[in-house]
PyMOL Python script that loads the backbone (N, CA, C, O; Angstrom):
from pymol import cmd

cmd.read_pdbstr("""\
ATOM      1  N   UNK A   1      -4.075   6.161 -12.533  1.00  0.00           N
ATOM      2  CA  UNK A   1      -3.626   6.452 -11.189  1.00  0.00           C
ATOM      3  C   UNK A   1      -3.690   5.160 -10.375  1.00  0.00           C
ATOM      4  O   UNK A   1      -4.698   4.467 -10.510  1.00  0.00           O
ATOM      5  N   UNK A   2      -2.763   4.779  -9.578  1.00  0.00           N
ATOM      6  CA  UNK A   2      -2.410   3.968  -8.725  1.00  0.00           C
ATOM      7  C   UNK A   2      -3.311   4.223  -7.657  1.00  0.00           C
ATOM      8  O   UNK A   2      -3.283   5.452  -7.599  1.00  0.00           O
ATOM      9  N   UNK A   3      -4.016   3.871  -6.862  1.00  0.00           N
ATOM     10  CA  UNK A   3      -4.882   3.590  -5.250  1.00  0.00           C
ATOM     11  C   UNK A   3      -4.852   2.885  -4.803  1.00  0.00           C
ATOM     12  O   UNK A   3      -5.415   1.825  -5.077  1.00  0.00           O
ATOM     13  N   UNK A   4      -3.849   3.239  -3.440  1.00  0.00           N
ATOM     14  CA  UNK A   4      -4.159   1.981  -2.331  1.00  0.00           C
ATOM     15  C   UNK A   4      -5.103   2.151  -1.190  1.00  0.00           C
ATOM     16  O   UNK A   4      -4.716   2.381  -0.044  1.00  0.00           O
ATOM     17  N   UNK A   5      -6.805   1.986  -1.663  1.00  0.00           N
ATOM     18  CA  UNK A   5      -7.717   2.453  -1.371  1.00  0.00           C
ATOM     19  C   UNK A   5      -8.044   1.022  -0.344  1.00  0.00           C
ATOM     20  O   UNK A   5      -8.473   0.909   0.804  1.00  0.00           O
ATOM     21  N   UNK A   6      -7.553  -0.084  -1.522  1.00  0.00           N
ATOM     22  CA  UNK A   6      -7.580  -1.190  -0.672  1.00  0.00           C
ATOM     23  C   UNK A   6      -6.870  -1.927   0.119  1.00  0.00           C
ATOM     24  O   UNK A   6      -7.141  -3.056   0.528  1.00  0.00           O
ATOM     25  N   UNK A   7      -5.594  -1.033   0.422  1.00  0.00           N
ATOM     26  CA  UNK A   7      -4.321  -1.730   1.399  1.00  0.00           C
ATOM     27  C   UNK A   7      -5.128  -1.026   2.699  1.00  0.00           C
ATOM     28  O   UNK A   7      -4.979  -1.737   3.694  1.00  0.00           O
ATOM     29  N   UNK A   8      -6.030   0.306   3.001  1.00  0.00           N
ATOM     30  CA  UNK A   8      -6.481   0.118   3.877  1.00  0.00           C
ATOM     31  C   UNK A   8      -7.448  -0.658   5.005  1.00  0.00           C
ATOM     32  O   UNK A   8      -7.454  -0.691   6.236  1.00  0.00           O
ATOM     33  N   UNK A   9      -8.493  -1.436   3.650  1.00  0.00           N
ATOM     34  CA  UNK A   9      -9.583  -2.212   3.785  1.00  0.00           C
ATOM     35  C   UNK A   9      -8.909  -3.327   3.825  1.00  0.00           C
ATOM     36  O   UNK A   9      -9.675  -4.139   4.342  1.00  0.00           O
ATOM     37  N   UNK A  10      -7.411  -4.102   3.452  1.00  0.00           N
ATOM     38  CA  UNK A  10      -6.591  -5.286   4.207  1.00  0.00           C
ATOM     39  C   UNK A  10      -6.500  -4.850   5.391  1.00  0.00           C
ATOM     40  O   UNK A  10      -7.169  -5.404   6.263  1.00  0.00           O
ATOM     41  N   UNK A  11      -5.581  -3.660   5.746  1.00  0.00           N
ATOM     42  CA  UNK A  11      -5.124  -3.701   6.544  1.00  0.00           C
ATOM     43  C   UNK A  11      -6.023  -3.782   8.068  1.00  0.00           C
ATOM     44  O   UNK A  11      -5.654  -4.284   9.130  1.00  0.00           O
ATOM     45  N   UNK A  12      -7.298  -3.106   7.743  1.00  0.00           N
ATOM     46  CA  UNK A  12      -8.166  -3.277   8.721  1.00  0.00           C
ATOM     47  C   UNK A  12      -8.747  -4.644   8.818  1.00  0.00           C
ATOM     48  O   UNK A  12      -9.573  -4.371   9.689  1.00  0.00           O
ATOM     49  N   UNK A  13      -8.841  -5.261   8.702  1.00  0.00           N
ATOM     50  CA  UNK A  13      -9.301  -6.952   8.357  1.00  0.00           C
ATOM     51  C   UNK A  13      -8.061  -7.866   9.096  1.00  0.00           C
ATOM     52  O   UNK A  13      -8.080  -9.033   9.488  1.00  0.00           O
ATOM     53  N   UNK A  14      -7.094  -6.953   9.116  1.00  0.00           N
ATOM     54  CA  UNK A  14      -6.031  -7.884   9.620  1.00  0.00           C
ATOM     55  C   UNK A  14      -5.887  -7.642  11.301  1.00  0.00           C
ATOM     56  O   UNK A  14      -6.587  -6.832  11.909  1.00  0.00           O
ATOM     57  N   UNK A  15      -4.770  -8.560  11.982  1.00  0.00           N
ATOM     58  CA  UNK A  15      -4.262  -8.261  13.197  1.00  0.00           C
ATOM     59  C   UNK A  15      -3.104  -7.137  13.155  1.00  0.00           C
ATOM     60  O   UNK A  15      -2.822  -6.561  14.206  1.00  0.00           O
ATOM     61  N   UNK A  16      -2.421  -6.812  11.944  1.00  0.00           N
ATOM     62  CA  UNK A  16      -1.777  -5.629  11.715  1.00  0.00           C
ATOM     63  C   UNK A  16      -2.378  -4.221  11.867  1.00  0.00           C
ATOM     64  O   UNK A  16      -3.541  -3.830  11.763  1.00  0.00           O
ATOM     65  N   UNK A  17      -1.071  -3.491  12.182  1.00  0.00           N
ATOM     66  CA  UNK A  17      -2.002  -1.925  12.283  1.00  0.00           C
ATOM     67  C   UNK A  17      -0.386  -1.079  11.798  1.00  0.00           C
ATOM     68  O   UNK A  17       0.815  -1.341  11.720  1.00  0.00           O
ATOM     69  N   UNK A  18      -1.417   0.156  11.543  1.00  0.00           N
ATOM     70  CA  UNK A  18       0.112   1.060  11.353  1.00  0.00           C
ATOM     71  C   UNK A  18       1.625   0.966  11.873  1.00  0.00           C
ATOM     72  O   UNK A  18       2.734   0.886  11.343  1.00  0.00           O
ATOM     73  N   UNK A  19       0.985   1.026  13.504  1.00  0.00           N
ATOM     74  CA  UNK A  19       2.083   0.958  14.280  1.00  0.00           C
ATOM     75  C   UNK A  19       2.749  -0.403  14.163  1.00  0.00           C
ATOM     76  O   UNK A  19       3.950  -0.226  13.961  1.00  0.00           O
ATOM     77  N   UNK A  20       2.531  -1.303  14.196  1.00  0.00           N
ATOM     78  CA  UNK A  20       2.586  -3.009  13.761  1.00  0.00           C
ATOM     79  C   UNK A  20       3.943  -2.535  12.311  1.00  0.00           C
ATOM     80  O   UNK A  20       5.166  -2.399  12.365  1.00  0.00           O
ATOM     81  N   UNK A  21       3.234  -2.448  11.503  1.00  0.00           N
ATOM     82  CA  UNK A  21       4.005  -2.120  10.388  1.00  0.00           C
ATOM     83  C   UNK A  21       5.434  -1.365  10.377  1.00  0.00           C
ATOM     84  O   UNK A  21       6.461  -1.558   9.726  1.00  0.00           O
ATOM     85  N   UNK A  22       5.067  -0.412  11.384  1.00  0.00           N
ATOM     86  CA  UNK A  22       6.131   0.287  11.740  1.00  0.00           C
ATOM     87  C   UNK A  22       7.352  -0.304  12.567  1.00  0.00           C
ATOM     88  O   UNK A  22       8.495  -0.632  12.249  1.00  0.00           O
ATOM     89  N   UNK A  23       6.732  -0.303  13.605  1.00  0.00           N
ATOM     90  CA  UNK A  23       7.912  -1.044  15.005  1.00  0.00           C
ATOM     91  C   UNK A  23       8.150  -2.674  14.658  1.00  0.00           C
ATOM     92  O   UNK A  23       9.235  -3.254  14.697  1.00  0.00           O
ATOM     93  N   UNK A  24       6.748  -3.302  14.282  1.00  0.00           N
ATOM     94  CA  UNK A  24       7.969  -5.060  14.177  1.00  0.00           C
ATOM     95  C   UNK A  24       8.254  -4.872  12.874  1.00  0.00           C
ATOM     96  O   UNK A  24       9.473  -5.016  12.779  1.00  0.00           O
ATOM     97  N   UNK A  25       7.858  -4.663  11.967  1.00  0.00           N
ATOM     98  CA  UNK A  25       8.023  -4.852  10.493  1.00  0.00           C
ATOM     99  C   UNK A  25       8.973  -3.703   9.615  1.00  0.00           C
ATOM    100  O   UNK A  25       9.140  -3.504   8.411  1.00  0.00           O
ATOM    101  N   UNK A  26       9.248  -3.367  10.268  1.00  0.00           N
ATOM    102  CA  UNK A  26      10.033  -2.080  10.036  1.00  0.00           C
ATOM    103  C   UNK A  26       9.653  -1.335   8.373  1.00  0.00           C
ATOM    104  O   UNK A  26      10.313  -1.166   7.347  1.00  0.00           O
ATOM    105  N   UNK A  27       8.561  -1.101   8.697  1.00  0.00           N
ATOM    106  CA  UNK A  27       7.774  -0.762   7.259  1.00  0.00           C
ATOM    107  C   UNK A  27       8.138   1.394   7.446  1.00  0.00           C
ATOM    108  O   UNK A  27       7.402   1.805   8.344  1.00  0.00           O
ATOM    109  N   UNK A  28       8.690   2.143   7.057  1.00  0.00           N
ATOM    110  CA  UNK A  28       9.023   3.674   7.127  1.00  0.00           C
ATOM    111  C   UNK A  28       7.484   3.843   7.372  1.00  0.00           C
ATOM    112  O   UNK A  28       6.495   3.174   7.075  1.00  0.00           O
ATOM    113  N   UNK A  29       7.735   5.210   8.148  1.00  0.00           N
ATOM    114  CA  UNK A  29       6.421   6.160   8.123  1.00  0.00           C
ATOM    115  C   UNK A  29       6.358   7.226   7.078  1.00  0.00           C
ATOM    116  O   UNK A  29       5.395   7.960   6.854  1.00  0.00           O
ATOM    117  N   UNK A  30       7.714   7.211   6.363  1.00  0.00           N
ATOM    118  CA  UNK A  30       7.587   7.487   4.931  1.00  0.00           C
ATOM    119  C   UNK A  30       6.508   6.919   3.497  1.00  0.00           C
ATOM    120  O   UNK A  30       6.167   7.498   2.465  1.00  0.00           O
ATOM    121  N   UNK A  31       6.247   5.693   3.979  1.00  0.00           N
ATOM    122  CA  UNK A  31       5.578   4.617   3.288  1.00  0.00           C
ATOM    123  C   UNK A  31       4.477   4.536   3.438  1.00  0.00           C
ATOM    124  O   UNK A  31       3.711   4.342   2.493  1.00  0.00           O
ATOM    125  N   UNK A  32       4.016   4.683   4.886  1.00  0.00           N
ATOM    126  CA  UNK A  32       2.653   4.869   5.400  1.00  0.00           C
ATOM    127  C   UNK A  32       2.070   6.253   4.805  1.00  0.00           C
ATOM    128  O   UNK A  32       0.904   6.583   4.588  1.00  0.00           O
ATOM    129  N   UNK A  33       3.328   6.974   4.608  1.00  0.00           N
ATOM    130  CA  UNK A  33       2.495   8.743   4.152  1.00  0.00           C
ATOM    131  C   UNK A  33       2.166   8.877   2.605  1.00  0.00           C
ATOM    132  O   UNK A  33       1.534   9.805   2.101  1.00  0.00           O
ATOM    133  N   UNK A  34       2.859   7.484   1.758  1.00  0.00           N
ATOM    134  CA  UNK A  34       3.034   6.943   0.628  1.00  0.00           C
ATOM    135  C   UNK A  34       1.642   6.602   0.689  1.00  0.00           C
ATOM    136  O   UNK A  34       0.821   7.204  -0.003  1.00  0.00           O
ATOM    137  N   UNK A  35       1.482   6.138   1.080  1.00  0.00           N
ATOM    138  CA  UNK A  35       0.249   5.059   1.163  1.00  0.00           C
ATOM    139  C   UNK A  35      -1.233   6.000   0.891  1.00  0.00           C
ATOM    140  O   UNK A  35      -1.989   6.147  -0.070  1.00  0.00           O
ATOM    141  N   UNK A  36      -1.164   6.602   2.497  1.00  0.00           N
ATOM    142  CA  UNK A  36      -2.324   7.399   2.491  1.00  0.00           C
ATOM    143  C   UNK A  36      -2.501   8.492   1.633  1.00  0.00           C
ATOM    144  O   UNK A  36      -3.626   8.960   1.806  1.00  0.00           O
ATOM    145  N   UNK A  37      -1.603   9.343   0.432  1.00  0.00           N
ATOM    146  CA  UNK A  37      -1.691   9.637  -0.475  1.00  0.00           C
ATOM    147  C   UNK A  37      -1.017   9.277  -2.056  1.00  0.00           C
ATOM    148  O   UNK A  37      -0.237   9.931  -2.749  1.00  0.00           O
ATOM    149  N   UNK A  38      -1.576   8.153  -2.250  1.00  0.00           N
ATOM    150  CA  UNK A  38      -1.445   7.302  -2.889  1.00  0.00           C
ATOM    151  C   UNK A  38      -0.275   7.340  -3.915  1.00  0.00           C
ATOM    152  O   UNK A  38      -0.167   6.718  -4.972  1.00  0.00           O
ATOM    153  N   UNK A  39       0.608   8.265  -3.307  1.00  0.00           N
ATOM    154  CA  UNK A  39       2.172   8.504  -4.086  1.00  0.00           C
ATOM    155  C   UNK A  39       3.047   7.438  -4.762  1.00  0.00           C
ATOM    156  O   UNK A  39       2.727   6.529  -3.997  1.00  0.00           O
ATOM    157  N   UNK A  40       3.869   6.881  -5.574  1.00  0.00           N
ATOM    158  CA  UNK A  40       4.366   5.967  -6.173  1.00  0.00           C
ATOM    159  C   UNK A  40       5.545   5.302  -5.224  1.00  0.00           C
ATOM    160  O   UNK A  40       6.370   5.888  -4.522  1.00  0.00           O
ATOM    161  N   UNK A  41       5.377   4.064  -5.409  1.00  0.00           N
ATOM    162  CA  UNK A  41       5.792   3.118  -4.265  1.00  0.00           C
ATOM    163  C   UNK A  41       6.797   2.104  -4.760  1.00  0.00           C
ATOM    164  O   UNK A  41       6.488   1.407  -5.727  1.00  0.00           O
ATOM    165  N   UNK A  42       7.697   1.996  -4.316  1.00  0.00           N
ATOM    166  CA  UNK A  42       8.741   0.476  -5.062  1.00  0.00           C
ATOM    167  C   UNK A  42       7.788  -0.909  -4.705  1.00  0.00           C
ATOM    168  O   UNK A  42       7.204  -1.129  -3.644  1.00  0.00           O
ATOM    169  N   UNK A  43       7.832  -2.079  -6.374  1.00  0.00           N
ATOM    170  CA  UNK A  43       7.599  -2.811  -6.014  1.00  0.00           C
ATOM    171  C   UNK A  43       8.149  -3.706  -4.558  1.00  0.00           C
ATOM    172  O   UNK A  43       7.385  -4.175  -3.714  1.00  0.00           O
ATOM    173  N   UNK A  44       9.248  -3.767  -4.539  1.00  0.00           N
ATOM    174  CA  UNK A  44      10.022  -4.569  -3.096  1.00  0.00           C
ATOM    175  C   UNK A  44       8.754  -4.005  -1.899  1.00  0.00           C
ATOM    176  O   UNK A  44       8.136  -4.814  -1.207  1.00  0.00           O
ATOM    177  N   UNK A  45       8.542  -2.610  -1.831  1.00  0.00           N
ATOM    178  CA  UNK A  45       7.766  -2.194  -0.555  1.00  0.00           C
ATOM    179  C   UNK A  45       6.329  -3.056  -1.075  1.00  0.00           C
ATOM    180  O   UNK A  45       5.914  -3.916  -0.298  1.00  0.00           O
ATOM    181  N   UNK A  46       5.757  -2.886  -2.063  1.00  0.00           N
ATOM    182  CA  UNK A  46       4.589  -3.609  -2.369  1.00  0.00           C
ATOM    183  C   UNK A  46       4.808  -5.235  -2.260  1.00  0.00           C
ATOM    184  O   UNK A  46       3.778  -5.883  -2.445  1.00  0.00           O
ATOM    185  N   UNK A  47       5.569  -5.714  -2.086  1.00  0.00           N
ATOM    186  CA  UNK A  47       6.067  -7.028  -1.868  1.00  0.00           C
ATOM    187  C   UNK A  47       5.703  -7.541  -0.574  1.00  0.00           C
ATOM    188  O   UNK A  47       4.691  -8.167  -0.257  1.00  0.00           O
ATOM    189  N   UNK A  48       7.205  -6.985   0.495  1.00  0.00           N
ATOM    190  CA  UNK A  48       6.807  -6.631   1.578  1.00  0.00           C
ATOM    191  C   UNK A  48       5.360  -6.704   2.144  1.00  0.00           C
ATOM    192  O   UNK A  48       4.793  -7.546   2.840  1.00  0.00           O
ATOM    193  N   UNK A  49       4.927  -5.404   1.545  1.00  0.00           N
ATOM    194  CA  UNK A  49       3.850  -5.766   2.561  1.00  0.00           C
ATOM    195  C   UNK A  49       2.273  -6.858   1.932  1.00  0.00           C
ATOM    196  O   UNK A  49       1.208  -7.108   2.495  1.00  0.00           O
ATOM    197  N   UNK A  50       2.764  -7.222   0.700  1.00  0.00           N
ATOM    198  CA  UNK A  50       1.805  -8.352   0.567  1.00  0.00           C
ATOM    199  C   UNK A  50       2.363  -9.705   1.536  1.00  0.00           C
ATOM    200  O   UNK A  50       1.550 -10.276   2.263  1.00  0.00           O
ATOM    201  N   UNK A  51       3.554 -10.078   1.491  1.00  0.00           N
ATOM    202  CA  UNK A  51       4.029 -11.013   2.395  1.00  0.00           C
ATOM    203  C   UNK A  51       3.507 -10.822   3.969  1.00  0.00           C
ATOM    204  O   UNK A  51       3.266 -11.828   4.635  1.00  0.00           O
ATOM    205  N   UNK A  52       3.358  -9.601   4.488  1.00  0.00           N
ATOM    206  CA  UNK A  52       3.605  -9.165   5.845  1.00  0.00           C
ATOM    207  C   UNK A  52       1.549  -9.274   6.254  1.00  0.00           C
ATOM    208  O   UNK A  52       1.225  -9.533   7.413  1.00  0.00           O
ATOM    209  N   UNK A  53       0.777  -9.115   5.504  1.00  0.00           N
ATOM    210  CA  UNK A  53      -0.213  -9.478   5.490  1.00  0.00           C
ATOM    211  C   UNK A  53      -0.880 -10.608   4.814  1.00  0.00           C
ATOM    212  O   UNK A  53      -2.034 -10.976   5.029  1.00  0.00           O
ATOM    213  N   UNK A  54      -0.267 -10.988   4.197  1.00  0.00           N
ATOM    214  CA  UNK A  54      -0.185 -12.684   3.630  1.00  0.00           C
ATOM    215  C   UNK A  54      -1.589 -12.083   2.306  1.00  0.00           C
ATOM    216  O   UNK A  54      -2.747 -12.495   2.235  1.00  0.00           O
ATOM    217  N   UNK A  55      -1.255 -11.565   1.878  1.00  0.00           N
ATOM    218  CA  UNK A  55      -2.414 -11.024   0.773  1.00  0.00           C
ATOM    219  C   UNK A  55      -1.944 -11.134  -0.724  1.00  0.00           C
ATOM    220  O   UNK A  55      -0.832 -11.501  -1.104  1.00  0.00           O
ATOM    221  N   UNK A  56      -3.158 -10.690  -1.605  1.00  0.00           N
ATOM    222  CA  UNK A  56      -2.214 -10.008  -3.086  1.00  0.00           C
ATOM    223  C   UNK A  56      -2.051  -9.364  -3.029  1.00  0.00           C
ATOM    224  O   UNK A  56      -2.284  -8.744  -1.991  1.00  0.00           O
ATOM    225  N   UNK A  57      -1.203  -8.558  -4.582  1.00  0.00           N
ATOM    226  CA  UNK A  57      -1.113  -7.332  -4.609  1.00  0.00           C
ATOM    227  C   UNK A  57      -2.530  -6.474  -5.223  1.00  0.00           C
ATOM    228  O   UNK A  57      -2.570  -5.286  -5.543  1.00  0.00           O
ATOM    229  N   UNK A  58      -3.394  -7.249  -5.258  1.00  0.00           N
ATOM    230  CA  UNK A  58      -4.872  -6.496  -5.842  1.00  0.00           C
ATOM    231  C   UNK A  58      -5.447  -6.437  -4.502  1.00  0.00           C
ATOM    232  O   UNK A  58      -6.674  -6.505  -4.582  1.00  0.00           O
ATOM    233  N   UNK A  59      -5.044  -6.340  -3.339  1.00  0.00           N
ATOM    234  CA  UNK A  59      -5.472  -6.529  -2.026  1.00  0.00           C
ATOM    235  C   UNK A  59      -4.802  -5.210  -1.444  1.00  0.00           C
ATOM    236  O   UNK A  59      -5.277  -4.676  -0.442  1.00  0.00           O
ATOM    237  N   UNK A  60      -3.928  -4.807  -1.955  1.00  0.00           N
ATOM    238  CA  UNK A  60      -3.370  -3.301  -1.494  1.00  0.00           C
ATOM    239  C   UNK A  60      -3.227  -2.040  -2.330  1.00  0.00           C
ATOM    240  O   UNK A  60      -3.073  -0.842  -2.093  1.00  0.00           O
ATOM    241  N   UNK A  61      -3.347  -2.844  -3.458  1.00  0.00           N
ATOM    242  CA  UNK A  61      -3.267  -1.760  -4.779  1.00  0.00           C
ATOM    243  C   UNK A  61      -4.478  -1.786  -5.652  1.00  0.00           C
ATOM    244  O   UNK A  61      -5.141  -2.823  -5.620  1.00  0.00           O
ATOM    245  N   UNK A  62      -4.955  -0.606  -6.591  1.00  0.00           N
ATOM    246  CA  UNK A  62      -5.583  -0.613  -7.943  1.00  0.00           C
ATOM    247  C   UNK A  62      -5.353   0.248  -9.001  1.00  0.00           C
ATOM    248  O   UNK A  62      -4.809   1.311  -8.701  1.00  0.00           O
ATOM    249  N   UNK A  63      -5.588   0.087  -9.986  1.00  0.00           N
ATOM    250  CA  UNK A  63      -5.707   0.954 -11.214  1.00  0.00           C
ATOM    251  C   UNK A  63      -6.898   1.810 -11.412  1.00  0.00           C
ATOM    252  O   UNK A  63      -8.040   1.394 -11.605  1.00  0.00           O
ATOM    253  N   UNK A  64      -6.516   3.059 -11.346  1.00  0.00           N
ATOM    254  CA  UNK A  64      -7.952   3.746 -11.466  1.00  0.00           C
ATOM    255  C   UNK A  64      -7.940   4.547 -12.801  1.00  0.00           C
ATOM    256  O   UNK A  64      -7.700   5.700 -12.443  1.00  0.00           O
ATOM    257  N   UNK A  65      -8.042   4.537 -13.828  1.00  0.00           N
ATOM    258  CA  UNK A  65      -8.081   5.432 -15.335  1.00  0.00           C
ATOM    259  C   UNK A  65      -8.426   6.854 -14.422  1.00  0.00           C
ATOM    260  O   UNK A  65      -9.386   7.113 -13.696  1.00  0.00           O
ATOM    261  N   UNK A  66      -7.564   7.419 -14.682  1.00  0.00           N
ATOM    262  CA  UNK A  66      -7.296   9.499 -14.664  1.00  0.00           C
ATOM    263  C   UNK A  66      -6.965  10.131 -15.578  1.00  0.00           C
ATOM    264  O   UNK A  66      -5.940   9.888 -16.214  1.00  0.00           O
ATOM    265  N   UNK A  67      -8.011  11.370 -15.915  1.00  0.00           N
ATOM    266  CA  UNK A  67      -7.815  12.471 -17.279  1.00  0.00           C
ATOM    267  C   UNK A  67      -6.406  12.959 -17.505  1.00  0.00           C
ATOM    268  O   UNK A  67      -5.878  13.231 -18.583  1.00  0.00           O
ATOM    269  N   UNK A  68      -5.656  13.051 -15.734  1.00  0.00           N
ATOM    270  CA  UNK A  68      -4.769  13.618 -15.152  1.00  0.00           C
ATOM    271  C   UNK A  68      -3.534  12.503 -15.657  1.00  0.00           C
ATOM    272  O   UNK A  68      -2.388  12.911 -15.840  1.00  0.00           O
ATOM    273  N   UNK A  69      -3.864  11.221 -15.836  1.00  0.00           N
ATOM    274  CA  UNK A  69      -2.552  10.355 -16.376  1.00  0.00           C
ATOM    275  C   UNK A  69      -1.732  10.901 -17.636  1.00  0.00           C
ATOM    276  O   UNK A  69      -2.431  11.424 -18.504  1.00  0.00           O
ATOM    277  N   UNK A  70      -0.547  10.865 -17.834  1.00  0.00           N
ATOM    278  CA  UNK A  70       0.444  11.079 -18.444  1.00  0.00           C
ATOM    279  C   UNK A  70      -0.171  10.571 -19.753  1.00  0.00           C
ATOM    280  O   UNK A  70      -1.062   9.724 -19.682  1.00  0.00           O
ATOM    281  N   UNK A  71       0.196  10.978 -20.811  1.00  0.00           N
ATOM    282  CA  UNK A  71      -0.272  11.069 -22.401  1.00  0.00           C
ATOM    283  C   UNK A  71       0.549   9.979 -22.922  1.00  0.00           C
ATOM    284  O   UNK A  71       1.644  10.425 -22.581  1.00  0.00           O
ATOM    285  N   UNK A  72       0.819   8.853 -23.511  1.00  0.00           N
ATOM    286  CA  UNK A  72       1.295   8.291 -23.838  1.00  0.00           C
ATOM    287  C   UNK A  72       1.144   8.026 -25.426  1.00  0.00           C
ATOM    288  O   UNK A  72       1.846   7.180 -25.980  1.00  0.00           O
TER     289      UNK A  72
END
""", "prot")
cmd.dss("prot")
cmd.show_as("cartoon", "prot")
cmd.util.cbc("prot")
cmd.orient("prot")
């Protein structure tokens, strides 16, 4: 499972905020609802907003091993 447990703990560290993301950065509140339940995200949006907070992508994202992951 994907968690962006830690795009919140950037995002608080930063001068950015939701609304920030939203109105200058034109980041969807689709994305934000992405976010806060950690739903699957296009890299370009994970791009984005590593650029837009000047971060990595291990700074907004992680890998968490789930029983619940797909069987491969």
């Amino acid at each position: 499972m994907i968690s962006y447990s830690p795009f919140w703990e950037t995002l608080k560290n930063s001068i950015e905020t939701t609304y920030t993301l939203i109105n200058k950065h034109h980041i969807s509140s689709a994305t934000i609802d992405k976010l806060r339940k950690n739903k699957p995200m296009n890299t370009t949006t994970l791009n984005d907003l590593c650029r837009i907070l000047d971060c990595k992508l291990e700074d907004i994202a992680e890998y968490i091993p789930n029983e619940n992951d797909q069987k491969l």
